[in-house]
Kinemage of the C-alpha trace (Angstrom):
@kinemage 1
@onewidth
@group {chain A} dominant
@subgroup {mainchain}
@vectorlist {calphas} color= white
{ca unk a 1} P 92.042 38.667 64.911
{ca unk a 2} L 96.033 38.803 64.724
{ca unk a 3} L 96.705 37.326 60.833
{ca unk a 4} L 95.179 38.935 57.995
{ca unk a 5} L 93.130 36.269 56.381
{ca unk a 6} L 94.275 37.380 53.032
{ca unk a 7} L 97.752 36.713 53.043
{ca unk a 8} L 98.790 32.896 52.028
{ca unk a 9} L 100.644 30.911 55.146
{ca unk a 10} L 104.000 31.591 53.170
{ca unk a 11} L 103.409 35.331 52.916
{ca unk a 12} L 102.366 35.023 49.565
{ca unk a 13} L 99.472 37.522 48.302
{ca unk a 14} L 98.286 35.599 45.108
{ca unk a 15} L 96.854 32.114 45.471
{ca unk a 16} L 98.192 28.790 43.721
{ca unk a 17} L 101.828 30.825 42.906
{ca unk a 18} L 105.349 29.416 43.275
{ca unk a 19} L 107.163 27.033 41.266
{ca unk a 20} L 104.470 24.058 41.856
{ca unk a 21} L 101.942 25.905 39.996
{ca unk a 22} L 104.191 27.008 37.354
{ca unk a 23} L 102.911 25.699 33.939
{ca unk a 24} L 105.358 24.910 30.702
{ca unk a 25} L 102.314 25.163 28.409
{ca unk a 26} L 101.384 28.280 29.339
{ca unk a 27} L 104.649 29.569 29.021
{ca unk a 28} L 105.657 27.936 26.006
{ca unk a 29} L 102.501 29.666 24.696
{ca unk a 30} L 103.120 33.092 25.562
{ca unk a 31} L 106.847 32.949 23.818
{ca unk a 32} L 104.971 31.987 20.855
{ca unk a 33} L 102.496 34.388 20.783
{ca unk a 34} L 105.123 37.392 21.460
{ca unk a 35} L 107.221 36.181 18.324
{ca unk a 36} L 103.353 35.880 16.135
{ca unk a 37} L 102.758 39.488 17.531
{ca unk a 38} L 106.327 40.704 16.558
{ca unk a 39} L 105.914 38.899 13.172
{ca unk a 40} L 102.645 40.171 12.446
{ca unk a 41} L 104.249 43.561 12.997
{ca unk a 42} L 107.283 43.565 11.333
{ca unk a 43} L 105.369 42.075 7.714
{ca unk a 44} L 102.736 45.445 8.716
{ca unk a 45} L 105.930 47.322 8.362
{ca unk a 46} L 107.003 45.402 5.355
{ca unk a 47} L 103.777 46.136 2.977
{ca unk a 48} L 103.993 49.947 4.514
{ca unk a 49} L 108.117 50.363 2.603
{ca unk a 50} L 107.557 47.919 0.198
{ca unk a 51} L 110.543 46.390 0.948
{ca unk a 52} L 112.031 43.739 3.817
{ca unk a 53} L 114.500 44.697 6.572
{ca unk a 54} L 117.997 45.139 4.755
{ca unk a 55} L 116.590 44.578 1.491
{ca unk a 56} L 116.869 47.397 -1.251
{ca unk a 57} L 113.951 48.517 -3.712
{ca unk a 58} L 114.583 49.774 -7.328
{ca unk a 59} L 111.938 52.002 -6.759
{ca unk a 60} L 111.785 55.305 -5.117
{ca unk a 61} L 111.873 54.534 -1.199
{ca unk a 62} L 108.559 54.808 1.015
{ca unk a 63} L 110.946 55.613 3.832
{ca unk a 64} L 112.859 53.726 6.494
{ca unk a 65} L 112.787 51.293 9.146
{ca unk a 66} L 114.614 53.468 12.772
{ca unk a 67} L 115.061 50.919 15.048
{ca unk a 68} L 112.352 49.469 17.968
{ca unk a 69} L 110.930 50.107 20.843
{ca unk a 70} L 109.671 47.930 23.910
{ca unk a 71} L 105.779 47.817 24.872
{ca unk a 72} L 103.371 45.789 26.932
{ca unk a 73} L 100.832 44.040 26.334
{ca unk a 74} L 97.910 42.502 27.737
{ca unk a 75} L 95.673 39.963 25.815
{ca unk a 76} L 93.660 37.321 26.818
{ca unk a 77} L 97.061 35.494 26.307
{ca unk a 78} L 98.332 37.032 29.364
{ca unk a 79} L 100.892 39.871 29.371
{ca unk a 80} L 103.853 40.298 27.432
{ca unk a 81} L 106.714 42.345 26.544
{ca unk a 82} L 106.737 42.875 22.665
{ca unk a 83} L 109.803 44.837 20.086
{ca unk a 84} L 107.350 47.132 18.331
{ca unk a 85} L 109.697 48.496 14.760
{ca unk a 86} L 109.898 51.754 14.614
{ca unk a 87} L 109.731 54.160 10.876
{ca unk a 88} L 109.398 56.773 9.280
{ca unk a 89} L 107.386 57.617 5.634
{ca unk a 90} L 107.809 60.261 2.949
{ca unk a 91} L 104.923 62.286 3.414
{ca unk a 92} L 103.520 63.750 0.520
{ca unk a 93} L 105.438 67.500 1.121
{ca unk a 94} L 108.679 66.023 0.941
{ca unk a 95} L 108.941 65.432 5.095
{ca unk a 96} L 108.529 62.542 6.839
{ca unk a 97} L 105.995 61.121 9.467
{ca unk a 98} L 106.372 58.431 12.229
{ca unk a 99} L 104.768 55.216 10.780
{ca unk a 100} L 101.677 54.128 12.702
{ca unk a 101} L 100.584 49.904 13.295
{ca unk a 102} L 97.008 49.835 12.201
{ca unk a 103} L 97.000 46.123 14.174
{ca unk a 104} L 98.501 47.662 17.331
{ca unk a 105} L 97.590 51.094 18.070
{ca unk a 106} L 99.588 54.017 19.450
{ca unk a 107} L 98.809 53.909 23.054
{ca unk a 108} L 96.497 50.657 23.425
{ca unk a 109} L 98.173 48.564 26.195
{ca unk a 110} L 95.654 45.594 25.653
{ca unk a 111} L 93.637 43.787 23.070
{ca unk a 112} L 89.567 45.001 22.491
{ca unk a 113} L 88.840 41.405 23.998
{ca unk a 114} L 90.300 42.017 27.298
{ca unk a 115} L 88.352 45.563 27.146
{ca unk a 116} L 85.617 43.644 26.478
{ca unk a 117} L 85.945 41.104 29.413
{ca unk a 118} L 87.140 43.871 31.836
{ca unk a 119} L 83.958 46.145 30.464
{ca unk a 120} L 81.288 43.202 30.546
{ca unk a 121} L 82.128 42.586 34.302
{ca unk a 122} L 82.350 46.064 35.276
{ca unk a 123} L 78.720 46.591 33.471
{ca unk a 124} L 77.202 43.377 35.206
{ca unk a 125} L 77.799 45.346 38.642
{ca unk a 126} L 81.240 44.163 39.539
{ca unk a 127} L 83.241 46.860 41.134
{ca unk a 128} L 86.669 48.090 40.158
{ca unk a 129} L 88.390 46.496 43.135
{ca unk a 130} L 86.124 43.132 42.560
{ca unk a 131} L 87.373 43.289 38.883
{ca unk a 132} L 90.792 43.595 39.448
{ca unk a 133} L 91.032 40.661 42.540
{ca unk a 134} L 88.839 38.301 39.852
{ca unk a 135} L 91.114 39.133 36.827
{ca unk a 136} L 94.548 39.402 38.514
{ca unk a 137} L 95.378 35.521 38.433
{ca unk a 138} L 94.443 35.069 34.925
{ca unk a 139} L 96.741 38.320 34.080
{ca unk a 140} L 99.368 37.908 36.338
{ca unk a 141} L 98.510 40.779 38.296
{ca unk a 142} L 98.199 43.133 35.208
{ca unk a 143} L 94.706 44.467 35.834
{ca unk a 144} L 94.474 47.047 38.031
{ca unk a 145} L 91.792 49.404 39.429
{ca unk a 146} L 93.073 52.219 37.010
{ca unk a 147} L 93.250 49.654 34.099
{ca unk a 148} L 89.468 48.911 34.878
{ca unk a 149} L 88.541 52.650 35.128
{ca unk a 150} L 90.441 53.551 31.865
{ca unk a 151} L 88.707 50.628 30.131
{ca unk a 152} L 84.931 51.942 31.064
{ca unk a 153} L 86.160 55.748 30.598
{ca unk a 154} L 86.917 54.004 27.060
{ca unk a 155} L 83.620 52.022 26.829
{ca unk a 156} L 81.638 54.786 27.901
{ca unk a 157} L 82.828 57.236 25.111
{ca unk a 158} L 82.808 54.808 22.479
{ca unk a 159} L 78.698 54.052 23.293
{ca unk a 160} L 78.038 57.711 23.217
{ca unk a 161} L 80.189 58.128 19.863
{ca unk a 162} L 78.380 54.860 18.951
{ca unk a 163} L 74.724 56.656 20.229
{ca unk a 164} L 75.196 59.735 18.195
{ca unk a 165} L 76.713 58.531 14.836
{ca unk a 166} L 75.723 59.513 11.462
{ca unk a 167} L 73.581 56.873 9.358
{ca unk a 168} L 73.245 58.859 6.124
{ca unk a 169} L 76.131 56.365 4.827
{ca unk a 170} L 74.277 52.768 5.969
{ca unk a 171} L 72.125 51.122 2.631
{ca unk a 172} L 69.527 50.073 5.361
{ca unk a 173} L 66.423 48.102 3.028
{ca unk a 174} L 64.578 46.148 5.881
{ca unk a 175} L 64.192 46.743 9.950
{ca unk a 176} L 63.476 44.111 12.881
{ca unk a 177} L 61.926 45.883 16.039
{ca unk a 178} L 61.596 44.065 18.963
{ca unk a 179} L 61.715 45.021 22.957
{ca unk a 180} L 62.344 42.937 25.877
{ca unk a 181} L 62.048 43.310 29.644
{ca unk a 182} L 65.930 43.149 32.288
{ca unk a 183} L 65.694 43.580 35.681
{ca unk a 184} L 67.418 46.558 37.097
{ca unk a 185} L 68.394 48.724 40.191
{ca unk a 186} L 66.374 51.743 40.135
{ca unk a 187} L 66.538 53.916 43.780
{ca unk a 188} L 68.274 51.096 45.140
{ca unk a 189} L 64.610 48.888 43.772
{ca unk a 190} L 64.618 46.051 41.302
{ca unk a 191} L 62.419 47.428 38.526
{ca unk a 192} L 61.525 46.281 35.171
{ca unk a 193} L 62.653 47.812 32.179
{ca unk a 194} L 61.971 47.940 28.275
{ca unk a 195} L 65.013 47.454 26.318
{ca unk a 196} L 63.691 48.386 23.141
{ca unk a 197} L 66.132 47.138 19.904
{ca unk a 198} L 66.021 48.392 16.292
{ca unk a 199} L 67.923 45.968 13.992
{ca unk a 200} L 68.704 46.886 10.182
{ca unk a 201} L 69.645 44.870 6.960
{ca unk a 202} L 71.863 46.412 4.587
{ca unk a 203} L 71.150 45.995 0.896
{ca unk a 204} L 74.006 43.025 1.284
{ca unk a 205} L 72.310 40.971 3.922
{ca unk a 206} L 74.281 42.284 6.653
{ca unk a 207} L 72.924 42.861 9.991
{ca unk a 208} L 73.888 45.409 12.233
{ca unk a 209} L 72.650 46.613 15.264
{ca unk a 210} L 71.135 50.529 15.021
{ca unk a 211} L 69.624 51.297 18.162
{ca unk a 212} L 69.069 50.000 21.692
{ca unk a 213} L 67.865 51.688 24.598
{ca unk a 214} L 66.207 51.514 28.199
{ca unk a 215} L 62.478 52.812 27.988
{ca unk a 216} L 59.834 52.359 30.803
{ca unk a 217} L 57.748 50.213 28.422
{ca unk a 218} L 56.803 49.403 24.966
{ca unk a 219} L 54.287 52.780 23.891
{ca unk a 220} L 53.690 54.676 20.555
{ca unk a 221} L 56.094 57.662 22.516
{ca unk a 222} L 58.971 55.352 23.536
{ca unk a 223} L 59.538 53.720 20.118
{ca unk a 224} L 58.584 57.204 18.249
{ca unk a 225} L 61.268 58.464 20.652
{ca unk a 226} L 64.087 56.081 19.043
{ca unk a 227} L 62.611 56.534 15.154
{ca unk a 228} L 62.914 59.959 15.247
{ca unk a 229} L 66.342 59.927 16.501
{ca unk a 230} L 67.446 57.428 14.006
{ca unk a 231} L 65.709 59.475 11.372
{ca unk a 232} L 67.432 62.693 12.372
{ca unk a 233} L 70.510 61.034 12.415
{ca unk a 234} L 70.241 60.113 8.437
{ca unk a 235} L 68.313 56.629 8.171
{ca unk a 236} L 66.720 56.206 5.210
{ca unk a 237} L 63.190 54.767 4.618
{ca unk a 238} L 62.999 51.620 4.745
{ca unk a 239} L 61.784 49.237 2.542
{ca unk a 240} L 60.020 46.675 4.488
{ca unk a 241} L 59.584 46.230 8.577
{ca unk a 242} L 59.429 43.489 10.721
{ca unk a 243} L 57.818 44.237 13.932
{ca unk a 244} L 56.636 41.874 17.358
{ca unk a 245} L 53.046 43.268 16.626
{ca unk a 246} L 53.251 45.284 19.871
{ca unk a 247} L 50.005 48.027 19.783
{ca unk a 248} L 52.604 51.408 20.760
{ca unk a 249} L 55.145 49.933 17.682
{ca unk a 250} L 52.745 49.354 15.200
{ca unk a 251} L 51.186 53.043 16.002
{ca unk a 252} L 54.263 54.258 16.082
{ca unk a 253} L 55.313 53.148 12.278
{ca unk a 254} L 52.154 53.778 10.788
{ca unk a 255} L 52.308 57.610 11.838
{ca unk a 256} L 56.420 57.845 10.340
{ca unk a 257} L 55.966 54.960 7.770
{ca unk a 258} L 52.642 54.399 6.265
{ca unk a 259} L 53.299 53.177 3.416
{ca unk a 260} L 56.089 50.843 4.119
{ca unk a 261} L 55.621 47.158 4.232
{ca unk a 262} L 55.214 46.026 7.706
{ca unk a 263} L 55.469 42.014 8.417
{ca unk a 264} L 54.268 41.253 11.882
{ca unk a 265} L 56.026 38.477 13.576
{ca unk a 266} L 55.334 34.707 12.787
{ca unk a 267} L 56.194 33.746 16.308
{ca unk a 268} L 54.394 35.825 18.611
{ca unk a 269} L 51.069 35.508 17.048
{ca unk a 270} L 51.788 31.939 17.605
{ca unk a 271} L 52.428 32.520 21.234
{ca unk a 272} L 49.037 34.858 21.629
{ca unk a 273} L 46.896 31.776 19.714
{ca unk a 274} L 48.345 29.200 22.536
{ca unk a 275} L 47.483 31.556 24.926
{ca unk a 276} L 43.789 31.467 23.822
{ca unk a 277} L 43.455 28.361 23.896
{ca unk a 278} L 42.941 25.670 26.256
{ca unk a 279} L 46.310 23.200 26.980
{ca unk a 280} L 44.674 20.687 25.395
{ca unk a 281} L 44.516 22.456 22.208
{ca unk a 282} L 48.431 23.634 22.672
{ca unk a 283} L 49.374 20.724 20.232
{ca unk a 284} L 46.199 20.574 17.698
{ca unk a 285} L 46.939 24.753 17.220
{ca unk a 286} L 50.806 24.834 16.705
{ca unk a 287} L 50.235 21.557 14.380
{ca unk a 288} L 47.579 23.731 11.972
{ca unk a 289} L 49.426 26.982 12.437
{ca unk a 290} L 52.721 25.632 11.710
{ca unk a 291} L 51.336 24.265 8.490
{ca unk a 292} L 49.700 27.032 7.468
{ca unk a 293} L 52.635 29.118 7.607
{ca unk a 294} L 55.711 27.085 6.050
{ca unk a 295} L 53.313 25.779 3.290
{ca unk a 296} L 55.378 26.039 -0.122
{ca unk a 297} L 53.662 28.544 -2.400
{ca unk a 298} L 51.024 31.589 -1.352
{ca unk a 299} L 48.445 29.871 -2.727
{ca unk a 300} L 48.294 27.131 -0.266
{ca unk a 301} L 48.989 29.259 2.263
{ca unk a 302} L 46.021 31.150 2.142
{ca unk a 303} L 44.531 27.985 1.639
{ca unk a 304} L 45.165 26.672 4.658
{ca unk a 305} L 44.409 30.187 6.761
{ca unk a 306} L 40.851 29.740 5.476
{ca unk a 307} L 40.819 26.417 6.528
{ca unk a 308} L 42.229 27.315 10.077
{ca unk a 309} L 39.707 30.248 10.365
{ca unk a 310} L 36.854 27.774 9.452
{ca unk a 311} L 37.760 25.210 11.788
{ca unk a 312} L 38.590 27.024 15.220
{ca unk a 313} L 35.767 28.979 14.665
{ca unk a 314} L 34.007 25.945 15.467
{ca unk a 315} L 36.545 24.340 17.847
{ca unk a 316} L 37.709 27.488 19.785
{ca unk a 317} L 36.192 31.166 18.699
{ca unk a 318} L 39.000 32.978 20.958
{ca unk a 319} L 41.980 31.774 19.015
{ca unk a 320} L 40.100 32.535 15.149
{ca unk a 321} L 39.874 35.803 16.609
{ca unk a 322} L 43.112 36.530 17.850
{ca unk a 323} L 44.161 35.250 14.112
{ca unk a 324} L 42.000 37.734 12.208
{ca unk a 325} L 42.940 40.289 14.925
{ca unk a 326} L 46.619 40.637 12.781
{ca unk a 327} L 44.802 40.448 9.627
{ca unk a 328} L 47.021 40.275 6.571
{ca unk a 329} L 50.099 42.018 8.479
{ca unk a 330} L 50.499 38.318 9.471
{ca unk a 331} L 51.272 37.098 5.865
{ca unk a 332} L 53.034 40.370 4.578
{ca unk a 333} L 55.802 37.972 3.659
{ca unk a 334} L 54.264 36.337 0.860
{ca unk a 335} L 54.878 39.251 -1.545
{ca unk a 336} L 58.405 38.699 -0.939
{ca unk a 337} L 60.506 36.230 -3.115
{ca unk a 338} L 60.131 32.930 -1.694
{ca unk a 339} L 63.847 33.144 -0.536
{ca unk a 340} L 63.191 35.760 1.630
{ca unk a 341} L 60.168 33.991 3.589
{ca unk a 342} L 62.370 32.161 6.414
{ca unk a 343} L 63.866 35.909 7.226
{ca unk a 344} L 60.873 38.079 6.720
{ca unk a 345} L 58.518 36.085 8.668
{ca unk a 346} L 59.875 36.593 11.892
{ca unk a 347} L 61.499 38.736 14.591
{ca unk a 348} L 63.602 35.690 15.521
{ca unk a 349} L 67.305 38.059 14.735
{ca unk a 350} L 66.539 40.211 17.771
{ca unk a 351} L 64.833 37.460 19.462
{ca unk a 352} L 68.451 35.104 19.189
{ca unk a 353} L 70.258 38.336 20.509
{ca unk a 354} L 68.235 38.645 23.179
{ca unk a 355} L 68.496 35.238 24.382
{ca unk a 356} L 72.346 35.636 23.953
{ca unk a 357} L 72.020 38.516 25.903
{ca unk a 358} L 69.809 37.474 29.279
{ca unk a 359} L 72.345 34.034 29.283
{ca unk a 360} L 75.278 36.412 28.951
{ca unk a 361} L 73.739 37.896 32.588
{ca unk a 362} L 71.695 35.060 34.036
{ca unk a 363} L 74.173 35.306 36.670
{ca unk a 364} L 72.979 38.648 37.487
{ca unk a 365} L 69.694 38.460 38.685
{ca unk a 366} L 69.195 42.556 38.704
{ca unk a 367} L 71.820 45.017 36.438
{ca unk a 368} L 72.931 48.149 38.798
{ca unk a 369} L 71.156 50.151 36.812
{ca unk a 370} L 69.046 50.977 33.348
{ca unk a 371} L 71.638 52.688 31.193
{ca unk a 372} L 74.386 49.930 31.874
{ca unk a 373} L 71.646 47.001 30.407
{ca unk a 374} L 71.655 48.805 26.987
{ca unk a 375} L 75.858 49.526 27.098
{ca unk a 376} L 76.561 46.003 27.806
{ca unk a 377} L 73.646 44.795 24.928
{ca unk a 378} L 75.619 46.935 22.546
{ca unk a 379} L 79.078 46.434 23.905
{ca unk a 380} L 78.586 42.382 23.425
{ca unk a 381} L 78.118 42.704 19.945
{ca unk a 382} L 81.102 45.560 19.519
{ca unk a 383} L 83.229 43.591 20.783
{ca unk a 384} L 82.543 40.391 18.876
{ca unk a 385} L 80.849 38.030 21.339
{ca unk a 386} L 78.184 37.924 19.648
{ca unk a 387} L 78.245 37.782 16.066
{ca unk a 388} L 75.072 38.410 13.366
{ca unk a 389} L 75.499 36.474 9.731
{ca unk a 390} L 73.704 37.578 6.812
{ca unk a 391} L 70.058 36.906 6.518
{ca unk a 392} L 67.982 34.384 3.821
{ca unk a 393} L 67.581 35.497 0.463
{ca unk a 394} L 69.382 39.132 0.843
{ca unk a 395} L 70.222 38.259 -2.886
{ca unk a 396} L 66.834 39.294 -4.232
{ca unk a 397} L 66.375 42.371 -2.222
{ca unk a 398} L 66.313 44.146 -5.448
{ca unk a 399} L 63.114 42.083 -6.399
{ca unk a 400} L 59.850 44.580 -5.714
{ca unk a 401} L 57.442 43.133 -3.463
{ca unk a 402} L 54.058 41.981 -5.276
{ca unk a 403} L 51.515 43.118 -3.535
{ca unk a 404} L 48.582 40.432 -2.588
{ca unk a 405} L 44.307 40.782 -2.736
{ca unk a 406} L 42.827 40.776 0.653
{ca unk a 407} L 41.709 37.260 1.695
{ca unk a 408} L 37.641 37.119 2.019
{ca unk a 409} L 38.157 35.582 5.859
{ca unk a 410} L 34.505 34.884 5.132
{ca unk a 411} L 34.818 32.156 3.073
């Protein structure tokens, strides 16, 4: 074979280049954002003196602007060639100090969503060399093999920083445990793997994401494994849990926990009931369960759990059972405020992420390997692409939770 298939007939390495492809808008829009980035900059600057470019203060000075400097940089924009101001501040001895962008820092050369896109296809099993030929259109070449190997030298520090940070500051009040299963290369073997997730609510609502790690399943060691790490590393009790109901989990809090609150999850019970029961049944269950468990007061709902106990008793044995098998871990929620019920019932907040997550890498029918399915979990939500809201009803967190009488599941 003489030609190198590679190369474009006109000698050309890069595909769809030359003045045909050449496109106004995306010009026009790079200008634009330089000048945004160079304004954005310069009012940084402003705030920092107190004072605009040849403007005098009456007040002592904060220091002074000394001139600019040219830098790169690559966004999901494209690259570009900014005028970064330069300063100096009165420190507080009497010297002076370079002044330092908080927006742009010293030595970043591209914006954390580019790291993010250039990390998320390096974790999904994508070479450096694959990276940089799939990137180097949309960045005109700017993404190269060492830009992809100093973004996950980056990514991989800031998950171990992340892994090992101190959680004596976080106001955690509730937790959402969940696990789910990823494909991944083990010994050059697709094997199945636990990721196992601990969520936590600060006293404000907030979500944010405290553990996740690769486990060979769901037992009492693995998630004791990932408590007692999060303990050592400052967490707080908590003041209520929300768990999947998995046997190894629930073990697992009741040795650290036991007297904390534990809400097992709305959903899956409803997914073990369907599975006791005939197809047939499928709608006639989730009808009665459904209304038993978004019924307005506590009152009528345990009301209606008598009434579903009594009835599939008769109708199907297999799913009464599997109801009184949770007991009243099931309906932990109604000592809550009413407010809180829609977030306390279930594990759905871990359950959305990890939908996000397994579309994210549908694509990717097996990870390369176990450690890089938890990085890219966590590294999706560091870097924004996914985003948690507060949850229902975070505004009477300080309400105590009233404890209820054991239903007579006799009646």
């Amino acid at each position: 074979m003489e030609q190198d298939s590679t190369t474009t007939p006109g000698g050309s390495m890069e595909p769809f280049a030359g003045e045909a492809w050449f496109d106004p808008i995306e010009a026009g829009v790079r200008e634009r954002v330089r000048g945004f980035i160079e304004e954005l900059l310069e009012q940084e600057l402003t705030t920092a003196l107190g004072r605009a470019r040849h403007e005098r203060s009456a007040e002592e000075t904060k220091g002074y602007r000394n001139g600019t400097r040219e830098r790169q940089l690559l966004g999901s924009f494209g690259p570009v060639r900014i005028s970064v101001p330069r300063a100096r501040l009165t420190a507080n001895n009497g010297g002076t100090q370079e002044w330092r962008s908080a927006a742009l820092p010293r030595y970043a050369r591209m914006t954390r969503q580019v790291e993010a896109l250039i990390a998320g296809a390096y974790l999904s099993g994508t070479n450096t060399r694959r990276v940089k030929r799939a990137l180097s259109a949309l960045f005109a070449g700017a993404v190269g093999k060492d830009v992809v190997s100093r973004t996950w030298r980056k990514l991989r520090s800031d998950w171990e920083a992340w892994t090992r940070r101190d959680l004596a500051g976080e106001d955690i009040v509730r937790l959402i445990l969940d696990g789910t299963v990823v494909r991944v290369r083990l010994d050059r073997k697709a094997t199945s793997i636990s990721l196992l997730v601990v969520l936590g609510v600060r006293r404000d609502g907030q979500k944010v994401l405290l553990a996740v790690k690769n486990m060979g399943g769901e037992s009492e060691a693995a998630w004791r494994s990932i408590l007692d790490d999060l303990v050592a590393r400052g967490l707080r009790t908590p003041e209520f849990l929300i768990t999947d109901g998995a046997a190894g989990l629930e073990r697992a809090l009741a040795a650290l926990w036991p007297d904390v609150p534990a809400q097992r999850c709305t959903v899956h019970k409803h997914r073990n009931l369907l599975a006791h029961a005939p197809d047939a049944l499928h709608d006639e269950v989730t009808a009665d369960y459904t209304d038993m468990m978004y019924a307005a007061t506590a009152q009528e709902v345990q009301a209606k759990r008598r009434a579903f106990l009594r009835k599939w008793r008769l109708r199907c044995p297999a799913v009464a059972s599997s109801l009184e098998e949770a007991s009243d871990r099931l309906f932990t929620f109604l000592g809550l405020p009413p407010s809180q019920w829609r977030s306390a019932r279930t594990t759905n907040a871990i359950e959305r992420l990890h939908e996000e997550f397994k579309r994210r890498i549908k694509t990717q029918t097996v990870l390369p390997s176990a450690e890089t399915a938890a990085m890219l979990f966590w590294a999706l939500l560091a870097s924004g692409q996914i985003t948690m809201r507060k949850v229902d009803g975070w505004h009477t967190f300080d309400q105590p939770l009233i404890a209820t009488a054991p239903l007579d599941l006799a009646a």
